[in-house]
C-alpha positions in Angstrom: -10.3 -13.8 7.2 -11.4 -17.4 8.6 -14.1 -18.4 6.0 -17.3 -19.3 8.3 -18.9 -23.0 8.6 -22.0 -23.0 5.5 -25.3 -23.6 6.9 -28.7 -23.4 4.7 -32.5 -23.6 5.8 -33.2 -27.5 4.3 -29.9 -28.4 5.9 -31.6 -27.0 9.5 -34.3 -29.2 8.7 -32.5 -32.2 8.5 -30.6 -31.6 11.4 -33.8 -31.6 13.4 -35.1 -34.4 12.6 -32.2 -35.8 13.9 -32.6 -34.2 16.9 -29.5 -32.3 16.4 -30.1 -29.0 15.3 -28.8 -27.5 18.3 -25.0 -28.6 17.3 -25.7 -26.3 14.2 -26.8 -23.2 16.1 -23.2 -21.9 16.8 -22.8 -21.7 13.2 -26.4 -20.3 12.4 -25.3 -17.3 14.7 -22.7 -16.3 12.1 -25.1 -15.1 8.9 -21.7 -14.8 6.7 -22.3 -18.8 6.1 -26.1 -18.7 4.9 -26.9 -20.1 1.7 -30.2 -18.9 0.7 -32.5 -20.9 -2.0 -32.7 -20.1 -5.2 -36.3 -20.5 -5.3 -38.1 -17.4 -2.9 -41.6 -20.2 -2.9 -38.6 -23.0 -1.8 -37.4 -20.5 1.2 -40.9 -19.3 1.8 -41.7 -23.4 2.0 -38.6 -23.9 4.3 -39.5 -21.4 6.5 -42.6 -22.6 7.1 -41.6 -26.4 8.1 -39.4 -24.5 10.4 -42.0 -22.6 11.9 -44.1 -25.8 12.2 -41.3 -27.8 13.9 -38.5 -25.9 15.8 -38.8 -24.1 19.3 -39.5 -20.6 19.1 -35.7 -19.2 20.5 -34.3 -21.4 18.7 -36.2 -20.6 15.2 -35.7 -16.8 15.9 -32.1 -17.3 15.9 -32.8 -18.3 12.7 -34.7 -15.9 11.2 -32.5 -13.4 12.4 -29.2 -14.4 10.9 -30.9 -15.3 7.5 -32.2 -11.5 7.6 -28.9 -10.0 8.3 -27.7 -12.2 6.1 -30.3 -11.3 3.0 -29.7 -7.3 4.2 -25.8 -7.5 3.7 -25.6 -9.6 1.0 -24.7 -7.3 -1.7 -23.8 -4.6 1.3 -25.0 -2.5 -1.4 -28.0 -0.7 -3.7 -31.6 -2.4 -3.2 -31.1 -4.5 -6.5 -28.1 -6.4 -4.3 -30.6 -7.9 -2.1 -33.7 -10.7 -2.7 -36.9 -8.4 -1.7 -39.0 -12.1 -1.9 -37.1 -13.6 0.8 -36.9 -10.8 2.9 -40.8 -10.3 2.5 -40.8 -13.9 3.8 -38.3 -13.6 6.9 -39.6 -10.0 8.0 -43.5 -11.7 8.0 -41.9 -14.4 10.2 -40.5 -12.3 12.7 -41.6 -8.8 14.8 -39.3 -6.5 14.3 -39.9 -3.4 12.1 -43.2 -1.7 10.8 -44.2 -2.2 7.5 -43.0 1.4 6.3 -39.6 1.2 8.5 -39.4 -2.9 6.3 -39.1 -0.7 3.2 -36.4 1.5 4.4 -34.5 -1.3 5.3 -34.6 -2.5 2.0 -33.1 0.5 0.2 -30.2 0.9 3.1 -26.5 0.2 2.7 -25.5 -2.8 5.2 -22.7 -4.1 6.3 -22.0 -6.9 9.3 -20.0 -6.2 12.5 -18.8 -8.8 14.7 -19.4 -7.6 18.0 -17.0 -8.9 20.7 -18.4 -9.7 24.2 -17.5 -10.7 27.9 -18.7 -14.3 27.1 -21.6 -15.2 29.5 -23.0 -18.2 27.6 -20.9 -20.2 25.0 -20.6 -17.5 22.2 -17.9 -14.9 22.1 -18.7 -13.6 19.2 -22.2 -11.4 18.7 -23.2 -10.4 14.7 -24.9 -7.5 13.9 -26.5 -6.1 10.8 -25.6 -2.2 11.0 -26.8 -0.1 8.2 -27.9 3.7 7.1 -30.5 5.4 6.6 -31.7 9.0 4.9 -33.2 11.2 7.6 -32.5 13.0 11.0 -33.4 10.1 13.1 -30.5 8.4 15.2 -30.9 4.9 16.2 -33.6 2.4 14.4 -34.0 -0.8 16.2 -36.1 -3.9 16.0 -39.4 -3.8 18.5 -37.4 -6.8 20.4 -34.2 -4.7 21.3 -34.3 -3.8 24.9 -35.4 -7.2 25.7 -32.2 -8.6 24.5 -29.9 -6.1 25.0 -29.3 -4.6 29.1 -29.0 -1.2 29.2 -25.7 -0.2 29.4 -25.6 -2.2 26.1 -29.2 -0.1 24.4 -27.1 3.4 25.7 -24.1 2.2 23.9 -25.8 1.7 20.6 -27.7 5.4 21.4 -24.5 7.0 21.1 -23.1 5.2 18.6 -26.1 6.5 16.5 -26.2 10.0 17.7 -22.3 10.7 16.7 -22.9 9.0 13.0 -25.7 11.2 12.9 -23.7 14.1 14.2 -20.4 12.8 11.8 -21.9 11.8 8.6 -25.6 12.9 8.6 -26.9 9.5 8.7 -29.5 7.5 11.0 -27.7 4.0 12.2 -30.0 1.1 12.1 -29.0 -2.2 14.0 -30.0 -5.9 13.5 -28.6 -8.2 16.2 -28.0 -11.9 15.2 -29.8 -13.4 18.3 -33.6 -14.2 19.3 -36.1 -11.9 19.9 -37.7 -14.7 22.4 -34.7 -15.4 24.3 -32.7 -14.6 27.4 -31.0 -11.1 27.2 -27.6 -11.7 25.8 -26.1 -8.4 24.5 -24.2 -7.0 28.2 -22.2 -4.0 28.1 -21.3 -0.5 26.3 -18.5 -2.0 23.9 -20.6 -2.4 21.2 -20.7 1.3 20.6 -17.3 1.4 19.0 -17.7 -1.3 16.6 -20.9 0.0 15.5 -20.0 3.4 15.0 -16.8 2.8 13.2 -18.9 -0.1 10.5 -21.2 2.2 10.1 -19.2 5.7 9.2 -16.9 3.1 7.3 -19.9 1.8 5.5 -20.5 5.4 4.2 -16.9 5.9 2.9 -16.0 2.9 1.3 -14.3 1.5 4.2 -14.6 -2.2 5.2 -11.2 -3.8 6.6 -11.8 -7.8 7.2 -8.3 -7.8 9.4 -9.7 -5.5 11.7 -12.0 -5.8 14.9 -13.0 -3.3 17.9 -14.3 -2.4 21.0 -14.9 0.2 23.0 -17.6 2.5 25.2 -18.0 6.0 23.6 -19.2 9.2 25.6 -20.9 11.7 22.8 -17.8 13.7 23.1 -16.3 11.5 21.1 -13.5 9.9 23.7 -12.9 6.7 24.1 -14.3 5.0 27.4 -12.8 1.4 28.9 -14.6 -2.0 28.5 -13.8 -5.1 30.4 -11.9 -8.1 29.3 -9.9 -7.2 26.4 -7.9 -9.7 26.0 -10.7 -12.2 25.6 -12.3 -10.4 23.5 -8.9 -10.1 21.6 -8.7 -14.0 21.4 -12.0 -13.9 20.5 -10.8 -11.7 17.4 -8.4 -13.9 16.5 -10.7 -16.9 16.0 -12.7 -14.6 13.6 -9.1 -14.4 12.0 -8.6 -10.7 12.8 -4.9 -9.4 12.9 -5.6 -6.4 15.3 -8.3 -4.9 17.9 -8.6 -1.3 18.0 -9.7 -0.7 21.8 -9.6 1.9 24.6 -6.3 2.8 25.6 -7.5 2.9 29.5 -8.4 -0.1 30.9 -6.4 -2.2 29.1 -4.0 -4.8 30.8 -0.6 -3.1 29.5 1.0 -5.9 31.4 0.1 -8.6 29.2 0.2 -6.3 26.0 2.5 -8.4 24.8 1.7 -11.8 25.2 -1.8 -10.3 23.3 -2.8 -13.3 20.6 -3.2 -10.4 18.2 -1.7 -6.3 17.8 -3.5 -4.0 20.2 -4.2 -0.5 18.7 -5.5 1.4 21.9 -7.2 4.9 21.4 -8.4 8.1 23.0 -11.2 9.0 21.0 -13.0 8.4 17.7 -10.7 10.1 15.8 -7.7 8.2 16.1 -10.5 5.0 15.7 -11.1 6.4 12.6 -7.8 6.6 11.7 -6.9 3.4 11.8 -10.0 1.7 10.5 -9.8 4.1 7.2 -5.6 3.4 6.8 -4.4 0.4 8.9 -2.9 -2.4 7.4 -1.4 -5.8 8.9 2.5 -4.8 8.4 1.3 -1.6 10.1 2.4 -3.0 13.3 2.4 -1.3 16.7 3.5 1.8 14.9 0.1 2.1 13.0 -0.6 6.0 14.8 2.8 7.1 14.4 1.7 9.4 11.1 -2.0 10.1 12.8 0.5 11.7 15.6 2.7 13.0 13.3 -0.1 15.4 11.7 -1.2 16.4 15.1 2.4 17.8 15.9 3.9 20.3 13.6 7.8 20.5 14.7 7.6 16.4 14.9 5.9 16.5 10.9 8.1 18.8 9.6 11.5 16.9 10.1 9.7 13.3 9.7 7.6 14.1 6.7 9.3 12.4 4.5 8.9 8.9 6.6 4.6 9.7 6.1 3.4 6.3 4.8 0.8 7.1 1.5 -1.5 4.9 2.9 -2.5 7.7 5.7 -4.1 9.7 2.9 -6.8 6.7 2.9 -7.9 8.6 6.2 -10.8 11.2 5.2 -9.5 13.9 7.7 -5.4 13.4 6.1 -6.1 17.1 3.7 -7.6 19.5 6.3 -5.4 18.2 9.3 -2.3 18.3 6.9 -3.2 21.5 5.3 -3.5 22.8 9.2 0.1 21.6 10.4 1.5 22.8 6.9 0.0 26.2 7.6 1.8 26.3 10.9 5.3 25.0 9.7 4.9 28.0 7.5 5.0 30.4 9.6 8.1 29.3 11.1 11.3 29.6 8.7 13.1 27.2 10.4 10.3 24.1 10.3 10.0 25.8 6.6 13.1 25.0 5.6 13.1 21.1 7.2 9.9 20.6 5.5 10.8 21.9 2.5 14.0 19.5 2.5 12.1 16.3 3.3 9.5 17.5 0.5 12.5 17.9 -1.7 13.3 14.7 -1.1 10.1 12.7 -1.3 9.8 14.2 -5.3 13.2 13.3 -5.9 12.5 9.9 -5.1 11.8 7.8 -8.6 9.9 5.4 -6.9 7.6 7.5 -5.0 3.7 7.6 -5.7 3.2 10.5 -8.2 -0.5 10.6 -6.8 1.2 11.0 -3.4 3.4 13.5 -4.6 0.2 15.7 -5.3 -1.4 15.2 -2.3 1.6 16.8 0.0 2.2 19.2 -2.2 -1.9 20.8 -2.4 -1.4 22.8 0.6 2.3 24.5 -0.3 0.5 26.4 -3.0 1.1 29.9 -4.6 -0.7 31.9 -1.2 1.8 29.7 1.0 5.0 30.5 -1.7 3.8 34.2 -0.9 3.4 34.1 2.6 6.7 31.7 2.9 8.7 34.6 0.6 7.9 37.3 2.8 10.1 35.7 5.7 12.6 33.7 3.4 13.8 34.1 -0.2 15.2 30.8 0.4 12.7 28.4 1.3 10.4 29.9 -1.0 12.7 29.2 -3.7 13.4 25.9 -2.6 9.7 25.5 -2.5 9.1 27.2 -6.1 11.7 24.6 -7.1 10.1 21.2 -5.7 6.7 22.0 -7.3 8.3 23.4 -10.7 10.2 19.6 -10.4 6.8 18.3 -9.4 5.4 19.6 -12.3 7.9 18.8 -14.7 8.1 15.0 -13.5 4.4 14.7 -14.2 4.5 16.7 -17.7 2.5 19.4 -16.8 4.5 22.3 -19.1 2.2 24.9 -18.0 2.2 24.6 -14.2 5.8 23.8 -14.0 6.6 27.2 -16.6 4.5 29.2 -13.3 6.8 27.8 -10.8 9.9 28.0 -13.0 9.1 31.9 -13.1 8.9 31.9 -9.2 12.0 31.1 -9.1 13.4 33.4 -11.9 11.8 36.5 -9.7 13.7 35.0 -6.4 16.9 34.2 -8.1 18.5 38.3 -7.3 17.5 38.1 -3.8 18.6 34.3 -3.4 22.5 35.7 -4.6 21.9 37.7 -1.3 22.6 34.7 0.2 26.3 33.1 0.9 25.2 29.7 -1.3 22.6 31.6 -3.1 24.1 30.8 -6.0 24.6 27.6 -6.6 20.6 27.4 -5.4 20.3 29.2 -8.5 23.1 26.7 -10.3 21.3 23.8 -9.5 17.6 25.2 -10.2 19.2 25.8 -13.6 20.8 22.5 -14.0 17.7 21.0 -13.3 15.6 22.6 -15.4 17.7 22.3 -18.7 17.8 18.3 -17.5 13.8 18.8 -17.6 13.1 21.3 -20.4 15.6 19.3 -22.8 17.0 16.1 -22.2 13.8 14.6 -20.3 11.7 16.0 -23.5 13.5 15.1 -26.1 14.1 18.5 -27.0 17.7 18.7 -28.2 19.0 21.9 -29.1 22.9 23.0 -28.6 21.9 26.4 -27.5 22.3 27.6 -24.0 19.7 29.5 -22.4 21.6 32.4 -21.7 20.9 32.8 -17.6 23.0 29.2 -18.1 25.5 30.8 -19.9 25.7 33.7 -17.4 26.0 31.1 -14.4 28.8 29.1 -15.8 31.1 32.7 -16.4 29.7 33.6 -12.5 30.7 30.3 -11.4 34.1 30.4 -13.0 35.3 34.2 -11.7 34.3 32.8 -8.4 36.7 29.8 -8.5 39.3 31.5 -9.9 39.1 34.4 -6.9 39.5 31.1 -4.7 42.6 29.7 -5.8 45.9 29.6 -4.6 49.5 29.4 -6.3 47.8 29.1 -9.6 45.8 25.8 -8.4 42.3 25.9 -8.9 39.9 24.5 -5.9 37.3 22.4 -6.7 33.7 23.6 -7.8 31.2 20.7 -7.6 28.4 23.1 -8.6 30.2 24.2 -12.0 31.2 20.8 -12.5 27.4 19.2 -12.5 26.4 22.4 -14.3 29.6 21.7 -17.0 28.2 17.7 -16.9 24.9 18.3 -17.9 26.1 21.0 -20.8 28.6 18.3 -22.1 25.2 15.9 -22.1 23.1 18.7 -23.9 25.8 18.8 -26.8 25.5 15.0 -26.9 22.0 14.7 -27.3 22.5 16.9 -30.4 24.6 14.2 -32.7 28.0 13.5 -33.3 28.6 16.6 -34.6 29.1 18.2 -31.0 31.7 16.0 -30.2 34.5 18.5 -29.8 32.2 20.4 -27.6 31.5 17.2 -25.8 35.1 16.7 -25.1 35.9 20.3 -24.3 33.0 20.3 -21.3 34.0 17.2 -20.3 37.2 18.2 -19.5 36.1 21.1 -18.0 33.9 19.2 -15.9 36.6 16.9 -14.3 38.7 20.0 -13.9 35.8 21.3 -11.5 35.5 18.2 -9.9 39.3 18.0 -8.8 40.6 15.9 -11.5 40.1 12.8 -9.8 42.2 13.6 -6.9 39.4 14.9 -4.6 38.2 11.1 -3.0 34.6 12.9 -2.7 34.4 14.2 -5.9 35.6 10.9 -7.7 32.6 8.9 -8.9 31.6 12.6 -10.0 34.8 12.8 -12.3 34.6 9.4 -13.4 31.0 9.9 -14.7 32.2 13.0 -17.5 34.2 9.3 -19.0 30.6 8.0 -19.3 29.3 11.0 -21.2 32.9 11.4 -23.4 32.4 7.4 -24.2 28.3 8.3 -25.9 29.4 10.7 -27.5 32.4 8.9 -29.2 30.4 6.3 -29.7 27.7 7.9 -32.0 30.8 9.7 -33.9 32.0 6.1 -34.6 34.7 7.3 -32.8 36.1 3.4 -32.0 39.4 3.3 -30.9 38.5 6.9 -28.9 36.0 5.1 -27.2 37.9 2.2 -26.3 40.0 4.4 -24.1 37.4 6.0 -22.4 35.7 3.1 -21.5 38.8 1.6 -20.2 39.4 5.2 -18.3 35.6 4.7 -17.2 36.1 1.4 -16.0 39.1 1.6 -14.2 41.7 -1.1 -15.4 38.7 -3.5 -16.5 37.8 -3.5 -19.8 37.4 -4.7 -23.3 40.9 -4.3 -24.0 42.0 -6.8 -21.0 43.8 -9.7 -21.6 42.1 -13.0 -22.3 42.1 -15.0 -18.8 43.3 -11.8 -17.0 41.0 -11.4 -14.3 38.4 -8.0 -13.8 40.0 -5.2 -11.1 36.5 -4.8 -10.3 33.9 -7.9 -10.9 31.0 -6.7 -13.0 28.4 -7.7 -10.0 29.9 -4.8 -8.3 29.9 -2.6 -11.0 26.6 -0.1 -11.2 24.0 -0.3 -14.4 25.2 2.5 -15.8 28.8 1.2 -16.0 27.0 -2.3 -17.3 25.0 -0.1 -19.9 28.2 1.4 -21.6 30.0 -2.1 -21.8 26.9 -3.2 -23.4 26.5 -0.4 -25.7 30.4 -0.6 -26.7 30.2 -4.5 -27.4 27.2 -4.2 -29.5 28.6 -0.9 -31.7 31.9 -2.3 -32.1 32.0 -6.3 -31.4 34.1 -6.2 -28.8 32.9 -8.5 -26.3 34.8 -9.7 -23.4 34.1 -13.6 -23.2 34.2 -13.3 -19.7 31.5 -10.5 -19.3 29.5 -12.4 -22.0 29.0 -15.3 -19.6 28.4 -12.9 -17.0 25.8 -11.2 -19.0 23.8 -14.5 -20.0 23.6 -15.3 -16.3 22.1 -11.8 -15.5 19.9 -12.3 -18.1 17.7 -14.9 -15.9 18.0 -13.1 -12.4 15.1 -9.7 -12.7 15.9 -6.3 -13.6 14.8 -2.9 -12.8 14.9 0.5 -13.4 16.9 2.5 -15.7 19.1 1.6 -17.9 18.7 -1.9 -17.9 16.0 -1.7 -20.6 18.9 -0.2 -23.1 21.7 -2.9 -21.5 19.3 -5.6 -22.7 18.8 -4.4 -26.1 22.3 -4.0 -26.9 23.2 -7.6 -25.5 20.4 -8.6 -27.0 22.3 -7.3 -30.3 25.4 -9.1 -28.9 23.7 -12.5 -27.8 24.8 -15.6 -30.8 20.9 -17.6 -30.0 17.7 -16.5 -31.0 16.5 -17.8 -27.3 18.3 -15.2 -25.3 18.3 -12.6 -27.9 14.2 -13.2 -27.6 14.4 -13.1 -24.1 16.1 -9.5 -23.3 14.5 -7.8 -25.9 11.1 -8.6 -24.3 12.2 -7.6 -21.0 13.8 -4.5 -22.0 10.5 -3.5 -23.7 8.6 -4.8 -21.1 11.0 -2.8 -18.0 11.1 0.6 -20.4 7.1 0.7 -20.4 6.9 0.1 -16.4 9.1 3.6 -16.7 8.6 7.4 -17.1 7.7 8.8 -19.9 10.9 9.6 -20.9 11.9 5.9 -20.9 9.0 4.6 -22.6 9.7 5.5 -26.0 13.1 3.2 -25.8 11.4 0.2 -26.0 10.8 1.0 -29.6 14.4 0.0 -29.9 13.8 -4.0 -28.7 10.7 -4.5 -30.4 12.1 -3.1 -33.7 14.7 -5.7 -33.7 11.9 -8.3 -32.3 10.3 -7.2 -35.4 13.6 -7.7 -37.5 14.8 -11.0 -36.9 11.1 -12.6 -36.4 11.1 -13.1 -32.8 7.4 -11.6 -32.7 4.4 -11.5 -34.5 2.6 -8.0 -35.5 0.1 -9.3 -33.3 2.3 -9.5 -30.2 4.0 -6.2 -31.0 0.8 -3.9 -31.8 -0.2 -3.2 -28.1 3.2 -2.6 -26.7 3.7 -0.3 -30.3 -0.1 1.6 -29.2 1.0 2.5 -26.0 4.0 4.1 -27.3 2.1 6.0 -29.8 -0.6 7.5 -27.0 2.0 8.3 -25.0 4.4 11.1 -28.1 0.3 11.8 -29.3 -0.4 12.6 -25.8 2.5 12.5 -23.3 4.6 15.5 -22.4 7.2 14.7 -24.5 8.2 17.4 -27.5 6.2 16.0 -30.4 8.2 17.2 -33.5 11.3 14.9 -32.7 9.0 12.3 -32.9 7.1 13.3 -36.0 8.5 10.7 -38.3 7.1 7.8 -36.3 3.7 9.4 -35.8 3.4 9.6 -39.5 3.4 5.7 -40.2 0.4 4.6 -40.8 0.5 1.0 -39.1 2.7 0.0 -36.0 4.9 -2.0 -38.3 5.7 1.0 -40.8 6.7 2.5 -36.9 9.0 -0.2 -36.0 10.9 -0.3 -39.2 11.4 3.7 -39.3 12.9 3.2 -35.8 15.4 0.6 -37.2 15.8 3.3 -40.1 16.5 6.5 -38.0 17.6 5.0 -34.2 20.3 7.0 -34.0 18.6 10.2 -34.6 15.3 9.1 -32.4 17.6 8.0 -29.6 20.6 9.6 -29.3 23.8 9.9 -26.5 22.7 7.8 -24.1 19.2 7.3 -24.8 19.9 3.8 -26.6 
């Protein structure tokens, strides 16, 4: 927003006695600049020299910028606004009876630049719109219809008759011009901008980068207004980035030489839309998600591209709800929906607020109604809000959707893939139950147990001359039991091994170019595991076996097969955690480390790869340095990652890197998270019982191997 040119009442006066006040007008007529006195006697004492001295139109230009200006000050509660000087202005100048004066003062305001089909020199027309309690309309000042022609006084009807009719609210105008000059207000296209200030005003809703215009008919639609591209240039100059207008009427040819973005509508509702949701990088594309909920078969294989910011519109939940409805009924827009939902929760980096919000309408009546027609949506759907629920530690919602599931999973096997539905719901859920918890326990649920024999019969009906082919649903089911015995200590290594190997088996030994990266990831799990059991020399090999030919073991000198910028954080994490367990650090990839350490870092597991280089760092500088950002990058996580920066500012804490002071708040918010957070409270029982976040950080250096286990350090 273009700041406006300052202007105050003693300044006016100086300016006349120059004989020069009519340079300042053009910036009186904008009442965002007024400077009221401090003193109401000093304004009251300003005022009337003005009076005394300056020619009426001029003087109730004036007084009726500084009024707007006083009403919208605080754009708030009465106690916003200076009741003295308005007493002062409103005696200077007709306009509202004394009981209607006292209504005004108790209003919310806000201003609205109206743009106009310049006749004189201004472009630009300010008004003072605000609300009032009642059934009336349309309050305006005595002076209205002298100053306004009629089109212009039916415009600003309407406009109050639908925010009565929208919001059950009376509009009440101010125009910033004289009440004893020429007529200067021409034209219906003030309705628009009024309306959409004032139902804005009622919901919190005030964009600066936005202007409009437009005629409205009390159907709600949209009517043409002349000159919109000076009235866009105009917009500009008020440093505006787009103009909602009528999308008849304007001059499509020169769309796109516009001096700003042109958001043409039909009616009030897509006005509304964008007033409530738009923003600048919105581009010409700003309705695309308005459209989108108006269309069912176009929402339900796009939902996934819905920007969050369209819940900012108040009508997002009933019209969504409505189009969700519909795709219901339809098994086929079921099932698209229901993938693009799937894949909007799976995302790490979505909104979890926006999560909620798409999920409200596919609720237990819809997972009926949805089950009825298909076992297999509904259980796709059961399984999205179980994950939902799950991701945002609600055990007892997400224990009601994981039951939905259980009661489809018969009919599902039904179903040619039905079962590996039902594999990767499992999966998923002993992921979520255990791992994501902290809940560690070697046991398999025994509907697990069931699926991996199920699983295996089928793959061995499928081969052929004794070869097995792969099964990349028993092999992510066999990867996540060999990480369930990991998380359990060292000794489960055996068992670790055993699934491991059963899980590269599945996933075709590392022949299958598809399946590859899956194979190669069991290494990653073997290497954890051997690594907790001290297992050193074992883990060498599987960390060269993980790696590929690079690895600690290389030569001095010998270049990497694979340079570590190409390598992914997870392959970065093991090196890490190898070097700082057994010493073995590649010179090479420790002076590609310390230049990683300046670049930024996120998401998981770079918090852990910085605390064990931190560990394998020689100067107290770097060692400093990616502890605090692997503390700082673990809190920014889930929940599941937030306890792990325990482990850097323990060892802040043991080589004085950090005062108690520093650590304490970054140790507090650990601590209300296991007191509060979904995570399984006994495992973490040890560190809740120290009485002071120090006693916390040195029990972590005391027991890390049993708070943080496998992979979690």
């Amino acid at each position: 927003m273009i700041e406006p040119a300052l202007w105050s009442l003693d300044e006016l006066i100086v300016w006349h006695s120059w004989g020069r006040l009519r340079e300042r007008l053009p910036h009186v007529a904008d009442p965002r600049g007024f400077m009221p006195p401090e003193d109401p006697e000093a304004a009251r004492d300003a005022l009337e020299r003005l009076q005394a001295c300056v020619d009426p139109v001029s003087l109730g230009l004036v007084l009726a910028s500084c009024l707007a200006a006083v009403l919208t000050r605080g754009q708030g509660p009465s106690e916003a606004k200076d009741p003295a000087l308005f007493r002062h202005l409103a005696n200077a100048m007709p306009g509202f009876s004394t009981r209607d004066r006292a209504r005004l003062l108790q209003a919310p305001w806000t201003l609205v630049p109206i743009l106009v089909d310049a006749r004189g020199k201004r472009d630009t027309v300010w008004f003072a719109g605000g609300l009032l309690e009642g059934d009336e309309t349309l309050l305006t000042p005595c002076w209205w219809p002298s100053v306004a022609d009629g089109q212009a006084q039916n415009g600003a009807a309407v406009a109050g008759t639908l925010v009565q009719a929208r919001i059950r609210r009376g509009l009440v105008i101010l125009p910033v011009v004289s009440p004893w000059g020429p007529q200067c207000v021409f034209g219906p296209s003030l309705a628009l901008p009024l309306y959409l200030a004032a139902v804005g005003l009622a919901r919190g809703r005030r964009p600066e980068h936005l202007a409009a215009t437009g005629a409205l008919e009390e159907s709600g639609a949209v009517g043409a207004v002349s000159a919109v591209m000076k009235k866009a240039r105009a917009a500009r100059v008020l440093g505006r980035r787009a103009l909602i207008c009528p999308d008849q009427g304007v001059e499509l040819e020169r769309k796109g030489s516009a001096p700003l973005t042109l958001l043409p509508v039909k009616d009030l509702e897509a006005a509304e839309y964008l007033w409530e949701t738009y923003e600048d990088q919105s581009g010409r594309n700003a309705l695309a998600d308005f459209q989108r909920l108006s269309h069912p078969e176009e929402l339900a294989h796009t939902l996934h591209l819905v920007d969050a910011r369209a819940r900012g519109w108040h009508g997002f939940q009933p019209r969504y709800r409505e189009a969700v409805e519909k795709i219901a009924r339809e098994p086929a827009l079921t099932m698209q929906a229901l993938e693009r939902l799937a894949k909007i929760v799976r995302d790490p980096q979505a909104d979890p607020a926006w999560i909620q919000r798409l999920l409200e309408p596919w609720d237990a009546s819809c997972f009926q109604s949805v089950a009825e027609k298909n076992a297999l949506a509904a259980f796709q759907l059961a399984q999205i809000r179980w994950a939902a629920a799950t991701r945002r530690g609600d055990p007892g919602e997400a224990a009601q959707w994981a039951q939905c599931c259980e009661a489809l999973q018969d009919r599902l096997l039904q179903y040619p893939d039905g079962i590996y539905k039902v594999c990767d719901f499992l999966n998923r859920r002993l992921v979520s139950e255990r791992q994501a918890l902290y809940r560690f326990d070697p046991y398999l649920p025994q509907d697990v147990q069931d699926m991996v024999r199920s699983l295996e019969e089928e793959r061995r009906l499928r081969a052929r001359d004794g070869r097995k082919p792969a099964a990349p649903a028993l092999g992510k089911l066999y990867g996540t039991i060999a990480q369930n015995y990991g998380f359990c200590g060292p000794a489960y290594l055996d068992e670790v091994r055993r699934v491991v190997s059963a899980a590269q088996d599945a996933f075709g030994l590392g022949e299958l170019p598809e399946y590859r990266a899956d194979w190669r990831r069991q290494f990653h799990y073997r290497l954890y595991a051997e690594l907790d059991a001290e297992a050193w020399e074992a883990a060498q090999f599987t960390l060269q076996a993980y790696l590929g030919s690079s690895g600690p073991a290389q030569r001095r000198g010998e270049p990497w097969a694979v340079p570590p910028e190409r390598w992914s954080p997870f392959e970065h994490a093991a090196m890490a955690r190898f070097g700082a367990e057994t010493g073995a650090v590649d010179p090479a990839y420790d002076a590609w480390a310390r230049d990683r350490l300046k670049r930024p870092f996120s998401g998981h597991p770079w918090p852990l790869w910085l605390w064990n280089m931190g560990r394998i760092f020689s100067t107290k500088e770097e060692k400093r340095s990616a502890w605090w950002k692997s503390a700082e990058l673990s809190l920014m996580l889930g929940p599941t990652a937030q306890p792990m920066a325990l482990l850097p500012l323990a060892w802040l804490h043991r080589e004085g890197l950090a005062t108690a002071a520093e650590l304490e708040p970054h140790v507090e918010r650990v601590v209300n998270l296991l007191t509060r957070g979904p995570l399984w409270r006994p495992h973490f029982e040890s560190l809740l019982a120290c009485p002071t976040a120090i006693g916390l950080l040195e029990e972590t250096i005391r027991r890390a191997s049993a708070l943080f286990p496998f992979t979690y350090r």
